[in-house]
PyMOL Python script that loads the backbone (N, CA, C, O; Angstrom):
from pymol import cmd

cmd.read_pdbstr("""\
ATOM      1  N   UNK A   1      81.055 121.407 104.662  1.00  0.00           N
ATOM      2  CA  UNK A   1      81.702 120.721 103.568  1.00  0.00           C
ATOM      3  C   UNK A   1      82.697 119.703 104.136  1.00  0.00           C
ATOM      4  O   UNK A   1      83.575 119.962 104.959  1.00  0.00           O
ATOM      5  N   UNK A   2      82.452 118.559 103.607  1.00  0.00           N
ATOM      6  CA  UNK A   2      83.663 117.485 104.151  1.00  0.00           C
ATOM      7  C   UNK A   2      85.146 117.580 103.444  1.00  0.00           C
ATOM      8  O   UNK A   2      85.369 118.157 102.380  1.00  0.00           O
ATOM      9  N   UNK A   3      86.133 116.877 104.276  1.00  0.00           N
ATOM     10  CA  UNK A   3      87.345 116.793 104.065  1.00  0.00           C
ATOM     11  C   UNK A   3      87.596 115.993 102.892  1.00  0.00           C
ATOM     12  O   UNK A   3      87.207 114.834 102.753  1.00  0.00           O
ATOM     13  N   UNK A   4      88.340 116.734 101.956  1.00  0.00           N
ATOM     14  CA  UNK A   4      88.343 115.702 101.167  1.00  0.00           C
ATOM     15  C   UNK A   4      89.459 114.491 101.262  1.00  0.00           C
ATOM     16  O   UNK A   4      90.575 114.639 101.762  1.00  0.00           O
ATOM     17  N   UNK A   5      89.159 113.757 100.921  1.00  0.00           N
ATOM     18  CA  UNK A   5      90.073 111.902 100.953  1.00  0.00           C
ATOM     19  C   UNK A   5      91.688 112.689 100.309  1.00  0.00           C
ATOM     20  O   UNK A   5      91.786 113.451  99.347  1.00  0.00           O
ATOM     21  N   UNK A   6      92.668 112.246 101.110  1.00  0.00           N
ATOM     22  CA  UNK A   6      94.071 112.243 100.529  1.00  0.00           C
ATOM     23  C   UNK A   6      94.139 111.725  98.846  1.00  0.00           C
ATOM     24  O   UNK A   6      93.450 110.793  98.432  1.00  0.00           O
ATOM     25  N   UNK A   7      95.152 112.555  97.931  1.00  0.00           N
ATOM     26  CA  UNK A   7      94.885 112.334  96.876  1.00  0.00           C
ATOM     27  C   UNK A   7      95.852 110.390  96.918  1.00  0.00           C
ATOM     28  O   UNK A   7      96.788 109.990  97.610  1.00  0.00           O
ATOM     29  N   UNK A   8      95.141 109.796  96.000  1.00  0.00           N
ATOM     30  CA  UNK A   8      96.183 108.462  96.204  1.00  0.00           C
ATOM     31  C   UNK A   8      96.317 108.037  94.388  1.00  0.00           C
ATOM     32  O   UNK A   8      95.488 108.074  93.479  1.00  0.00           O
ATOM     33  N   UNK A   9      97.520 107.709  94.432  1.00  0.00           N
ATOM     34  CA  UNK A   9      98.268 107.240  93.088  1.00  0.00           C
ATOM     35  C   UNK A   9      98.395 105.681  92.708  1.00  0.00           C
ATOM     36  O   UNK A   9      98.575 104.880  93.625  1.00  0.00           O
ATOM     37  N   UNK A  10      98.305 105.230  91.367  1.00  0.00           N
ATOM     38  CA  UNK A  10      98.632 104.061  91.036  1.00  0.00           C
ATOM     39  C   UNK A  10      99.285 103.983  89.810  1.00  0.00           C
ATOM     40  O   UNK A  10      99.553 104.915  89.051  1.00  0.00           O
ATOM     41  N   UNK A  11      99.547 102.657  89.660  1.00  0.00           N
ATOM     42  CA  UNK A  11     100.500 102.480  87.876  1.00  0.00           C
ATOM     43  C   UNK A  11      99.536 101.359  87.478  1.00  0.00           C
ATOM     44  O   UNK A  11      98.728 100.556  87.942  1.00  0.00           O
ATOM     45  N   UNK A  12     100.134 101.808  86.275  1.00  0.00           N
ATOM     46  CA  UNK A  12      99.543 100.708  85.041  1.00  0.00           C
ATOM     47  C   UNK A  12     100.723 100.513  83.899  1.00  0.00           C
ATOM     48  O   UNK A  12     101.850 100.985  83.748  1.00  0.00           O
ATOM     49  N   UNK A  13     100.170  99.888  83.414  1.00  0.00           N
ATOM     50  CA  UNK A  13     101.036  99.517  82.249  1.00  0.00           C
ATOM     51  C   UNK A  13     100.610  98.568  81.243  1.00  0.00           C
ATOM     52  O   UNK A  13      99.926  97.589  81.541  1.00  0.00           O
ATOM     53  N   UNK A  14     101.062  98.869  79.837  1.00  0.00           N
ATOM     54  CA  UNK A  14     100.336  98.322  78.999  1.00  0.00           C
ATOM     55  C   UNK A  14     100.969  97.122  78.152  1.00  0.00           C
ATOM     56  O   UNK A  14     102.148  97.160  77.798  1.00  0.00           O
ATOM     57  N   UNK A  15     100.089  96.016  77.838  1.00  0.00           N
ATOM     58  CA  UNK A  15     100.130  94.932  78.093  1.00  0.00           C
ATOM     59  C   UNK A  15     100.714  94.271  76.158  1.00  0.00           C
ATOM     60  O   UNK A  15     100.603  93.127  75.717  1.00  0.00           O
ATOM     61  N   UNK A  16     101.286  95.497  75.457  1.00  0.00           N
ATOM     62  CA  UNK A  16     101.408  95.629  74.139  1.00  0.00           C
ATOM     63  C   UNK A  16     100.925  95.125  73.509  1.00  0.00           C
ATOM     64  O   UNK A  16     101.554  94.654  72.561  1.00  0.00           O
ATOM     65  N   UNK A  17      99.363  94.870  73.630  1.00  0.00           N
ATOM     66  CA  UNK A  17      98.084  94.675  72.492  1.00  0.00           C
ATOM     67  C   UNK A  17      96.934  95.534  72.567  1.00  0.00           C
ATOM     68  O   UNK A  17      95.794  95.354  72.139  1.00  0.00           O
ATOM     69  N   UNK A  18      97.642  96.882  73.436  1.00  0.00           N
ATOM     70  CA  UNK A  18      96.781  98.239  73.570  1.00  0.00           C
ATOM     71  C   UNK A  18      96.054  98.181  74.550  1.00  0.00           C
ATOM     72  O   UNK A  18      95.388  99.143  74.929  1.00  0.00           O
ATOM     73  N   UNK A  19      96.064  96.801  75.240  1.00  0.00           N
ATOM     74  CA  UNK A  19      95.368  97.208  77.071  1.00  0.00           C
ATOM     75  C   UNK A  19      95.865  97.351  78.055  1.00  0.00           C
ATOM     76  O   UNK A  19      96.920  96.759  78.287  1.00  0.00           O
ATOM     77  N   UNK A  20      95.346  98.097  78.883  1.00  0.00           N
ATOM     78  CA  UNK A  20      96.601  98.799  79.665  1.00  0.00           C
ATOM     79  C   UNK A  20      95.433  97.998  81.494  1.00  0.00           C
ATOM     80  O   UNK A  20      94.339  97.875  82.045  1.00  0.00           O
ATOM     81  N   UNK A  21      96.689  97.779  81.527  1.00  0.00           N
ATOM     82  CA  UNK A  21      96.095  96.644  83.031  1.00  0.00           C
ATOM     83  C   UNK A  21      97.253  97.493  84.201  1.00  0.00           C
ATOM     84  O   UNK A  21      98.375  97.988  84.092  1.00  0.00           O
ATOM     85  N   UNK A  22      95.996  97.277  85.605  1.00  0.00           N
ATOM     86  CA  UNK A  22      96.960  97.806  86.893  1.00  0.00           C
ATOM     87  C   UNK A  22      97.874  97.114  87.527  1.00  0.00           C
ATOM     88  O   UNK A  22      97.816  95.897  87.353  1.00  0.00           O
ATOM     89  N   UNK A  23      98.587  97.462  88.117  1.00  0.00           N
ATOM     90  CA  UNK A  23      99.735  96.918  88.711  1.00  0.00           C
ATOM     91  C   UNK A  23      98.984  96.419  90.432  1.00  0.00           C
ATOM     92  O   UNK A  23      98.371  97.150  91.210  1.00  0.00           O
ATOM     93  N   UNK A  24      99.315  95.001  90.576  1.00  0.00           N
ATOM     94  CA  UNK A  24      98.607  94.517  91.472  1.00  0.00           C
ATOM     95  C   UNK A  24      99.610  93.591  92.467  1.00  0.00           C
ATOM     96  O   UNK A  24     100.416  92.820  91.946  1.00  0.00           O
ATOM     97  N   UNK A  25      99.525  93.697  93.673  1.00  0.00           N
ATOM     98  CA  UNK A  25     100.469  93.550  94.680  1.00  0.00           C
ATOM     99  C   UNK A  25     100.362  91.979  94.477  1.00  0.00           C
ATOM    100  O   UNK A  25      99.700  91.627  93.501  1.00  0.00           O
ATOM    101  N   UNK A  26     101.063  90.751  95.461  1.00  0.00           N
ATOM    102  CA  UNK A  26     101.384  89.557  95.759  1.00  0.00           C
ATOM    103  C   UNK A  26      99.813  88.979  95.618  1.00  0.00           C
ATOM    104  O   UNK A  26      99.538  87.944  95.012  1.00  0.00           O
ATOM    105  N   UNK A  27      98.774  89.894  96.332  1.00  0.00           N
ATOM    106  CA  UNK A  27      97.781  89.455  96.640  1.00  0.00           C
ATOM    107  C   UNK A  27      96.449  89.450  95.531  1.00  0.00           C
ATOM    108  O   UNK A  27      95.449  88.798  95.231  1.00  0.00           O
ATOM    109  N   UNK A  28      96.968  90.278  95.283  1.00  0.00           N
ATOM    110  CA  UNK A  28      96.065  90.757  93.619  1.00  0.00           C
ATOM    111  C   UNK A  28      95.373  92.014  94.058  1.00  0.00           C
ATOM    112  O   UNK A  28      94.447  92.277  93.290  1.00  0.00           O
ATOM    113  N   UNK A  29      95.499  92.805  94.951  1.00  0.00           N
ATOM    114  CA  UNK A  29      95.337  93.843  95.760  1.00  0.00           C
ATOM    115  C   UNK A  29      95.995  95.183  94.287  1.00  0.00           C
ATOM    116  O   UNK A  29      96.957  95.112  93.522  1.00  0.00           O
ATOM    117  N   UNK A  30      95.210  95.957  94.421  1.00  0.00           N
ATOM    118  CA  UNK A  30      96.145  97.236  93.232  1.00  0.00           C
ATOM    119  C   UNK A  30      96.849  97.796  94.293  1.00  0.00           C
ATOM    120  O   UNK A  30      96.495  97.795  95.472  1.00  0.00           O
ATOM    121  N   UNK A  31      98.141  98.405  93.692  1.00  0.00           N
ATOM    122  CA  UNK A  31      99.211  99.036  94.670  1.00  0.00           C
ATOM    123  C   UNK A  31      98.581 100.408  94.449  1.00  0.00           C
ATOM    124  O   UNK A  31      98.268 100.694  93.293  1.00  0.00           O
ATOM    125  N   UNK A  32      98.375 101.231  95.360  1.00  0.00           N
ATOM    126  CA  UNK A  32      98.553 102.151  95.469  1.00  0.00           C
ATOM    127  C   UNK A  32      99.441 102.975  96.170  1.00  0.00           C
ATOM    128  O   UNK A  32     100.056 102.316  97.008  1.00  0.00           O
ATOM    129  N   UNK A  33      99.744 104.146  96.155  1.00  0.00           N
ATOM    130  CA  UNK A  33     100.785 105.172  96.721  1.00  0.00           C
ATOM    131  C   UNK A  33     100.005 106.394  97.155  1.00  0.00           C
ATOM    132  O   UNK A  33      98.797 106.552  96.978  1.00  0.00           O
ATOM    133  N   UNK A  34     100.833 107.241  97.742  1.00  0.00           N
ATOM    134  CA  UNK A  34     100.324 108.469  98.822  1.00  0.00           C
ATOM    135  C   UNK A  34     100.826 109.706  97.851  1.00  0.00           C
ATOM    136  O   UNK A  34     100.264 110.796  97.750  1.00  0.00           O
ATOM    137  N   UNK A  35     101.709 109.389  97.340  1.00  0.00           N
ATOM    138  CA  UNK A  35     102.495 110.356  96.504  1.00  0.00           C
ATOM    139  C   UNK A  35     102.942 109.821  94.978  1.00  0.00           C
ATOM    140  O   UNK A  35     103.335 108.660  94.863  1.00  0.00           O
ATOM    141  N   UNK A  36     102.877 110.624  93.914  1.00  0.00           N
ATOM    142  CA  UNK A  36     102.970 110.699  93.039  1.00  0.00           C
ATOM    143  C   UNK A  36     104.826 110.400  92.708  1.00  0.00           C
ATOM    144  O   UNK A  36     105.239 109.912  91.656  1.00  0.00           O
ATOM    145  N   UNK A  37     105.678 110.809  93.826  1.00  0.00           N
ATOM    146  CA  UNK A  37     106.772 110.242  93.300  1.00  0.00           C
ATOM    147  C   UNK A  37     107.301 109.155  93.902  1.00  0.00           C
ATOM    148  O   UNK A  37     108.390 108.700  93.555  1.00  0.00           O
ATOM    149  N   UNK A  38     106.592 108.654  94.836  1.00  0.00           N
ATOM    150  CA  UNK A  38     106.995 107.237  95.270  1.00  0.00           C
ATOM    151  C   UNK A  38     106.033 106.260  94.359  1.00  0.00           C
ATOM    152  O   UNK A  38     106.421 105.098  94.243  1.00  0.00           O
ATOM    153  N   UNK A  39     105.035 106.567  93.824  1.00  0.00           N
ATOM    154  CA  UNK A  39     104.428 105.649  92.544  1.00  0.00           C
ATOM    155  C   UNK A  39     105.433 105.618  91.437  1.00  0.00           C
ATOM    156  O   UNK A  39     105.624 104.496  90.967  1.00  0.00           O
ATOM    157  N   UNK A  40     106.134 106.629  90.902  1.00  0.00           N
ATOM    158  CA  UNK A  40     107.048 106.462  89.788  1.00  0.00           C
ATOM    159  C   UNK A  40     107.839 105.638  90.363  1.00  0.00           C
ATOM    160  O   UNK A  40     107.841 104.494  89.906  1.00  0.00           O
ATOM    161  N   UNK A  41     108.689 105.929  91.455  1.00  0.00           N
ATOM    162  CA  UNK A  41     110.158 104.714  91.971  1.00  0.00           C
ATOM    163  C   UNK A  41     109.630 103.576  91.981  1.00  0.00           C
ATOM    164  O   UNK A  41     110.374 102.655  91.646  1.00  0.00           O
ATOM    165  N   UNK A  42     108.221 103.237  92.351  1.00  0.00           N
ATOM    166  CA  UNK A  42     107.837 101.921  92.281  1.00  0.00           C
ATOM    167  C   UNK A  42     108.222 101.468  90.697  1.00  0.00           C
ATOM    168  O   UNK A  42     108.986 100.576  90.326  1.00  0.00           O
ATOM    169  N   UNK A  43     107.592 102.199  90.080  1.00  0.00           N
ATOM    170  CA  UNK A  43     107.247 101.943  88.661  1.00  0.00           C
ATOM    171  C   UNK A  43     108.650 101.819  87.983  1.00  0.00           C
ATOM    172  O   UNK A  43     108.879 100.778  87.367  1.00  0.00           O
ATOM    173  N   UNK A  44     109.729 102.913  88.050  1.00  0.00           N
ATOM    174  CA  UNK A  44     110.948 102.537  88.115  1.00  0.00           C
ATOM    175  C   UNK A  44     111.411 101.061  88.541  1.00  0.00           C
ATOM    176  O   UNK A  44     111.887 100.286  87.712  1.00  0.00           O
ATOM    177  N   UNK A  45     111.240 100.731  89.875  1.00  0.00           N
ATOM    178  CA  UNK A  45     111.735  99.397  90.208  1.00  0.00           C
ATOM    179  C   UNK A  45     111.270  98.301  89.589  1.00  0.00           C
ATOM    180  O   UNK A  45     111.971  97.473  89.007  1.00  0.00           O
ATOM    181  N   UNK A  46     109.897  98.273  89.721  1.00  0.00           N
ATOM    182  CA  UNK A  46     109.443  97.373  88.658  1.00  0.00           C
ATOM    183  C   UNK A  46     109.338  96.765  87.227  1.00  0.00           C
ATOM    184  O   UNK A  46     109.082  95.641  86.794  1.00  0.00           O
ATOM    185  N   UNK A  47     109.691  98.169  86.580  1.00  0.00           N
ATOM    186  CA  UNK A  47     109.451  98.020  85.179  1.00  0.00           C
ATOM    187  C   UNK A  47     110.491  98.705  85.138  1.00  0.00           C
ATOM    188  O   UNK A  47     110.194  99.894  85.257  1.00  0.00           O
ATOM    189  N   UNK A  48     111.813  98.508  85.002  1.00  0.00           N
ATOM    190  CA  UNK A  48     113.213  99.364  84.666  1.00  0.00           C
ATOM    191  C   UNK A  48     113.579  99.399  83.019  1.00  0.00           C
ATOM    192  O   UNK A  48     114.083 100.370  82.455  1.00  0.00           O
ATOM    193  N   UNK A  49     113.305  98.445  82.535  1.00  0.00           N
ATOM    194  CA  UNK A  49     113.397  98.500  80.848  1.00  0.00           C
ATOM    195  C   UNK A  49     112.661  99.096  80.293  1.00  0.00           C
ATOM    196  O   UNK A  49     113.057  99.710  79.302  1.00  0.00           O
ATOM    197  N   UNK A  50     111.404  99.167  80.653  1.00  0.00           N
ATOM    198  CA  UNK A  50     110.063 100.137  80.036  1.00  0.00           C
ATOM    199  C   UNK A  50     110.260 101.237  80.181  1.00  0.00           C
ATOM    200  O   UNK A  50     110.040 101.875  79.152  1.00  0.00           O
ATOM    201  N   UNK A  51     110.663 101.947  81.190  1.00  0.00           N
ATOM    202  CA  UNK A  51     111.263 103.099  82.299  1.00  0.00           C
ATOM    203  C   UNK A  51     111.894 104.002  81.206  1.00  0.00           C
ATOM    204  O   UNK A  51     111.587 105.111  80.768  1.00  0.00           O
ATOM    205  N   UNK A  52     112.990 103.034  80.896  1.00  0.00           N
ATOM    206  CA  UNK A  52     113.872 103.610  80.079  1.00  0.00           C
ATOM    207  C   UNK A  52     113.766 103.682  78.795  1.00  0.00           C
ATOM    208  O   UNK A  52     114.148 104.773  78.372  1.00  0.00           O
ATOM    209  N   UNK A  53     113.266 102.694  77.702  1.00  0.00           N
ATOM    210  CA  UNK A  53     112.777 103.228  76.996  1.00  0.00           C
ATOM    211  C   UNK A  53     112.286 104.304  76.888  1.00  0.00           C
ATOM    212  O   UNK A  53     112.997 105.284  76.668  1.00  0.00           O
ATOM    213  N   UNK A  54     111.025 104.393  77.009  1.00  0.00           N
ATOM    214  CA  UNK A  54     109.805 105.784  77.149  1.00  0.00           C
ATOM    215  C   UNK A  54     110.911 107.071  76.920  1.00  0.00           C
ATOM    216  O   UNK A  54     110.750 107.795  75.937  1.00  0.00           O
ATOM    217  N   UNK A  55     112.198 107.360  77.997  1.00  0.00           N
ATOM    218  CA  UNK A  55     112.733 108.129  78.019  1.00  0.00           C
ATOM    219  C   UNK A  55     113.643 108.733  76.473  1.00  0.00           C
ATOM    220  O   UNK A  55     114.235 109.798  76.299  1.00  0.00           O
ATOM    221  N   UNK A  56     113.453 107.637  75.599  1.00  0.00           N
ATOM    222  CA  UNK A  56     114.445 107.205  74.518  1.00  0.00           C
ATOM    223  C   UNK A  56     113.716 107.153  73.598  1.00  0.00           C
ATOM    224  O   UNK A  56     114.325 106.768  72.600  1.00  0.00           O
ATOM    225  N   UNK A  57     112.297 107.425  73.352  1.00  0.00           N
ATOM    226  CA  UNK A  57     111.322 107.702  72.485  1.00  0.00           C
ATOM    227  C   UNK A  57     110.844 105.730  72.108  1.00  0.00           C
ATOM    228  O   UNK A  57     110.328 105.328  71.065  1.00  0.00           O
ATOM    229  N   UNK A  58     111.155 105.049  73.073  1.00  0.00           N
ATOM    230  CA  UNK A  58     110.677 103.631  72.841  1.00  0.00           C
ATOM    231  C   UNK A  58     108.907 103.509  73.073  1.00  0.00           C
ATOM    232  O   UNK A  58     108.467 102.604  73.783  1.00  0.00           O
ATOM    233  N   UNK A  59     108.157 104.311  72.534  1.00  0.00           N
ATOM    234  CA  UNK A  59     106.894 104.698  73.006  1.00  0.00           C
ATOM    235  C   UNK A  59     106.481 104.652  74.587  1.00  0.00           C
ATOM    236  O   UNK A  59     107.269 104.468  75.515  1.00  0.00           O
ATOM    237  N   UNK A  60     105.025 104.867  74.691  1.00  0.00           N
ATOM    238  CA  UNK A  60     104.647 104.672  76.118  1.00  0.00           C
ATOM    239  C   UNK A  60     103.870 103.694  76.823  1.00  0.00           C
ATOM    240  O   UNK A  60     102.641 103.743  76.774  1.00  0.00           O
ATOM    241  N   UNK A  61     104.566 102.677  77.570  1.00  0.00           N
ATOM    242  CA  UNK A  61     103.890 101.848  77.686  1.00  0.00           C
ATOM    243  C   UNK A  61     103.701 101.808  79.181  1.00  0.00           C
ATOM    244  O   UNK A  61     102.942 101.060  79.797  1.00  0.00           O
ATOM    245  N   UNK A  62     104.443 102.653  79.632  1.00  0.00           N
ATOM    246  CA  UNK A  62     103.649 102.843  81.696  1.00  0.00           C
ATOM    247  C   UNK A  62     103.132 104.129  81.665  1.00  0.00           C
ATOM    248  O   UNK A  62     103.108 105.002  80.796  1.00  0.00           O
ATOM    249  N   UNK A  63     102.617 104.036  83.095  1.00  0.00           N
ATOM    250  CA  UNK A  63     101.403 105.493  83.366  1.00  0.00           C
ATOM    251  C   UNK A  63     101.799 105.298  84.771  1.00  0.00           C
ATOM    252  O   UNK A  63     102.419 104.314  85.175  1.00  0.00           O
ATOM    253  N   UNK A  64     101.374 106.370  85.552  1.00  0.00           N
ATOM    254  CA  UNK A  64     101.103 106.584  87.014  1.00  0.00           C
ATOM    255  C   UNK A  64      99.989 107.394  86.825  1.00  0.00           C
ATOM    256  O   UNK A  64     100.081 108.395  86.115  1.00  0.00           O
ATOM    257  N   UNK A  65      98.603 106.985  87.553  1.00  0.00           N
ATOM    258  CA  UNK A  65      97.570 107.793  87.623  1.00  0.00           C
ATOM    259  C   UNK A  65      97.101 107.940  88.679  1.00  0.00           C
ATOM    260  O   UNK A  65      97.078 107.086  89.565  1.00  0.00           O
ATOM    261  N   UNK A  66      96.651 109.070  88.740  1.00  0.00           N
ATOM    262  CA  UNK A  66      95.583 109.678  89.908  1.00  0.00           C
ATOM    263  C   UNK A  66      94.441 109.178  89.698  1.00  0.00           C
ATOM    264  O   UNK A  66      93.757 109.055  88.682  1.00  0.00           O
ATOM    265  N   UNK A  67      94.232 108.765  91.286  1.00  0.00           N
ATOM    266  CA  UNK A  67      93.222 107.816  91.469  1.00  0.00           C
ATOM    267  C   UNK A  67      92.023 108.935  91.713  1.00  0.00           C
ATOM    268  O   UNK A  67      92.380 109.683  92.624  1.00  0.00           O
ATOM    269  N   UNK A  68      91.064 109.199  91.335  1.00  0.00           N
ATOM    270  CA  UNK A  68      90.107 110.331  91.633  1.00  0.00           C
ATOM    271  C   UNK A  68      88.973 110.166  92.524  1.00  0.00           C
ATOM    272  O   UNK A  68      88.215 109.220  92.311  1.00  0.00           O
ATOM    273  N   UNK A  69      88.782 110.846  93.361  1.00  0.00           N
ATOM    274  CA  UNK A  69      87.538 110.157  94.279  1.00  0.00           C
ATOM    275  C   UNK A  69      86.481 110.404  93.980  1.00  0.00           C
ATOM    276  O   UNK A  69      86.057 111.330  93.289  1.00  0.00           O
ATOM    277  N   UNK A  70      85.532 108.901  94.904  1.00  0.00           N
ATOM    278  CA  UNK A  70      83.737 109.572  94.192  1.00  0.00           C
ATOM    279  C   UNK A  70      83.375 110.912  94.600  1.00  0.00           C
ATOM    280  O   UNK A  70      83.613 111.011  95.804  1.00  0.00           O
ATOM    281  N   UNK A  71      82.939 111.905  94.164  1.00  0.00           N
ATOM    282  CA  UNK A  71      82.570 113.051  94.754  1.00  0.00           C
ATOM    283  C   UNK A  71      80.946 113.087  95.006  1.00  0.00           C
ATOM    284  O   UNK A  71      80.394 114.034  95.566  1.00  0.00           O
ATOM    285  N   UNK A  72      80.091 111.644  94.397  1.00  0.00           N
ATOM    286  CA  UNK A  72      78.751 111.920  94.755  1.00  0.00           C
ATOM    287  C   UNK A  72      78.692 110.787  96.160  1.00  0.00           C
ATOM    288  O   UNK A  72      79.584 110.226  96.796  1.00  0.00           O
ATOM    289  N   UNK A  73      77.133 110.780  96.269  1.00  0.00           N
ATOM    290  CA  UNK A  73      76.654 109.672  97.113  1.00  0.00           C
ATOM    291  C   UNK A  73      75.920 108.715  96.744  1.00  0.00           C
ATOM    292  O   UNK A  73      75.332 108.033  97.582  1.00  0.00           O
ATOM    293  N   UNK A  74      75.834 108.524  95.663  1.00  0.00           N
ATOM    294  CA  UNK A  74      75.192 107.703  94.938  1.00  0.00           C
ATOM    295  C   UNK A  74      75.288 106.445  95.443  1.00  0.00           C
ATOM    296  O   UNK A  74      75.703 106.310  96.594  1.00  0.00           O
ATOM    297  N   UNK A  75      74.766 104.843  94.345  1.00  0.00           N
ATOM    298  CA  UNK A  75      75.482 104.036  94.781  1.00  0.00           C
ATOM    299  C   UNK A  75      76.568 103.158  94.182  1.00  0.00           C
ATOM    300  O   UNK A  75      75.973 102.537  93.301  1.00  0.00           O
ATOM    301  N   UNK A  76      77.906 102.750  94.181  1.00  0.00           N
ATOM    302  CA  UNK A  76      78.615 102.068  93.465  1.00  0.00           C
ATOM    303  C   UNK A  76      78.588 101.436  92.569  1.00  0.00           C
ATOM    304  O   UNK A  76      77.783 100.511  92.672  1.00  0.00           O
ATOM    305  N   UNK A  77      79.369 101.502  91.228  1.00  0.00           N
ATOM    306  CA  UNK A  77      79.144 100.896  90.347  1.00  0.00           C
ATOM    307  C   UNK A  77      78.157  99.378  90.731  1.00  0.00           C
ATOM    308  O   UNK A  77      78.208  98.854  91.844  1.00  0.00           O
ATOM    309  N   UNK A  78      77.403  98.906  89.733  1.00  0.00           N
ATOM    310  CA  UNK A  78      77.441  97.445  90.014  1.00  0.00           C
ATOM    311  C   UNK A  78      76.657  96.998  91.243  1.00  0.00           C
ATOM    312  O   UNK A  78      76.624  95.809  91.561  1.00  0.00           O
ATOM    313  N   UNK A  79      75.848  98.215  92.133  1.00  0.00           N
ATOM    314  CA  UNK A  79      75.521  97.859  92.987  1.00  0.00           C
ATOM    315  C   UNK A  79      74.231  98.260  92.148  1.00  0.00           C
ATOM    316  O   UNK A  79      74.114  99.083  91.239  1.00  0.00           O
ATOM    317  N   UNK A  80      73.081  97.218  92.881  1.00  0.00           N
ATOM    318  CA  UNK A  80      71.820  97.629  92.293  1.00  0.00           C
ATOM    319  C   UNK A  80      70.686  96.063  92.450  1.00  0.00           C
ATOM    320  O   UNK A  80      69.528  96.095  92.033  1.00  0.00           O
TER     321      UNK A  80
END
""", "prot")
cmd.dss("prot")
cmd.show_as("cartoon", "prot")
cmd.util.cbc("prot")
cmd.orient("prot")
């Protein structure tokens, strides 16, 4: 049985017309993280008004998600 891939984290946030788009570095690269609480401080730093809301019942408009790995061998979306 193989090792499985380190779990890895990202944010999103929603774009208040109900689509929720990823958070994407200088490069247009998605940020990802190693840990689940250095994705929030990002998300904190970045989005500090949203942050706080949410906390204040200003609805929810960020996420941090677990990025889930392929578990088959198939072939990639889109490939074909």
């Amino acid at each position: 049985m193989a090792a499985q891939p380190p779990t890895k984290f990202k944010i999103e946030v929603e774009a208040g017309n109900g689509i929720w788009r990823d958070v994407r570095d200088a490069q247009g690269a998605v940020l990802t993280f190693d840990s689940e609480d250095e994705a929030r401080a990002k998300l904190a730093e970045l989005y500090p008004i949203e942050v706080q809301m949410e906390r204040y019942g200003g609805g929810k408009r960020t996420s941090v998600i677990r990025i889930l790995s392929d578990e088959d061998d198939g072939p990639a979306r889109g490939a074909g």
